[in-house]
C-alpha positions in Angstrom: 92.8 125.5 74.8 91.4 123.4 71.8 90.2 120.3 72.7 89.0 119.3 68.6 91.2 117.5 66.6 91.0 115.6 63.4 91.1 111.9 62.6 90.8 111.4 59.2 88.8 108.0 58.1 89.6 106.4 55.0 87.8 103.2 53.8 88.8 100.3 52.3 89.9 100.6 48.9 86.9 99.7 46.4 87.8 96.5 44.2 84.4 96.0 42.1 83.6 92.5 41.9 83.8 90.4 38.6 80.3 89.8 37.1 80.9 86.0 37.1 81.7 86.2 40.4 78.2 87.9 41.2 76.3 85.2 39.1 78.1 82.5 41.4 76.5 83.9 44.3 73.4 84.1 43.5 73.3 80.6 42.1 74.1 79.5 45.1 71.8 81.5 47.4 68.6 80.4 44.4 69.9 77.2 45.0 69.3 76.9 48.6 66.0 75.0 50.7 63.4 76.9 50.9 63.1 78.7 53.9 59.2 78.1 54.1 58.9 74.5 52.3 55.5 74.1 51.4 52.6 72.6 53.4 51.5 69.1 52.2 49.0 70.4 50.4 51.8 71.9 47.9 50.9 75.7 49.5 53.3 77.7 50.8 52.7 78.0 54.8 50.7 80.6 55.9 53.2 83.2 58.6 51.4 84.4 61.7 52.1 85.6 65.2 51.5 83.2 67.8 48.5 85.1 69.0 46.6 84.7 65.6 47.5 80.8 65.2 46.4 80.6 69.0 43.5 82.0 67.8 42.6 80.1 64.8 43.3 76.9 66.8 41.0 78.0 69.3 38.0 79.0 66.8 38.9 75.7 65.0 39.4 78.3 61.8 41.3 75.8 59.1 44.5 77.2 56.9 42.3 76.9 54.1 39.2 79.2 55.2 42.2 82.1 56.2 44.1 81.1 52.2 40.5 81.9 50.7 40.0 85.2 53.1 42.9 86.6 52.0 42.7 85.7 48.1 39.5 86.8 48.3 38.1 89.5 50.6 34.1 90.7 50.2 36.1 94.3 52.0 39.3 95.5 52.6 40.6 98.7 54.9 43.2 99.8 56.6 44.0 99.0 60.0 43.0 101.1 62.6 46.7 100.7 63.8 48.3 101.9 60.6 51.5 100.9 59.6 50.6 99.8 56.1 48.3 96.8 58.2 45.1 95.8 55.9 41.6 94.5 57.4 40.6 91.8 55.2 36.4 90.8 55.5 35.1 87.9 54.3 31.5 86.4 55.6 31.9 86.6 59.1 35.9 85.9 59.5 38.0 89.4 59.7 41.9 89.0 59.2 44.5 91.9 60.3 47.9 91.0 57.8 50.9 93.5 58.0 52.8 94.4 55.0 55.1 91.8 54.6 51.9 89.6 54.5 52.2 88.0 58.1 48.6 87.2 59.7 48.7 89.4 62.9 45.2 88.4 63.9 42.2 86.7 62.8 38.3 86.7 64.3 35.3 85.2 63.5 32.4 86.5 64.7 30.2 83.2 64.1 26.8 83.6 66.8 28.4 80.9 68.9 25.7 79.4 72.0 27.1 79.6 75.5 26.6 76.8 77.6 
């Protein structure tokens, strides 16, 4: 006894869309609010996980110190982790950023006194 049969699929008929139509779209999606408005310093906002802005809060590290580490880095690397990650070195500060450019960590290794 045969248990296979055959269904055959056939998809939608293909109606290629007019170019105007296309140039509508996109005019309206360009058109749209931004979907990360700029800071009030006219910057763009920096994107990171809630561990790293944890962090930064906690080490009082200010947007603008993590802006100039990443423009400007003394060293770059990889990531240990891989996964296109870069290790971005500047002074003392070390910033982890994936490679959609989200800040997954940030450290400072200031010599801090313990009271």
């Amino acid at each position: 006894m045969s248990t296979s049969f055959g269904l055959s699929f056939q998809p939608p008929a293909y109606a290629p869309r007019p170019a105007a139509e296309i140039d509508e779209d996109f005019d309206l999606d360009s058109g749209g609010p931004d979907l990360y408005p700029p800071d009030g310093d006219g910057a763009p906002p920096l994107r990171m996980t809630k561990g790293a802005r944890a962090s930064t809060n906690a080490d009082g590290i200010t947007d603008q110190a993590l802006r100039e580490t990443i423009a400007n880095p003394e060293e770059i690397e990889p990531d240990a982790a891989g996964q296109g990650r870069l290790r971005l070195r500047r002074g003392t500060m070390v910033v982890v950023v994936a490679r959609d450019g989200m800040i997954l960590s940030v450290r400072d290794r200031k010599g801090r006194r313990r009271n």
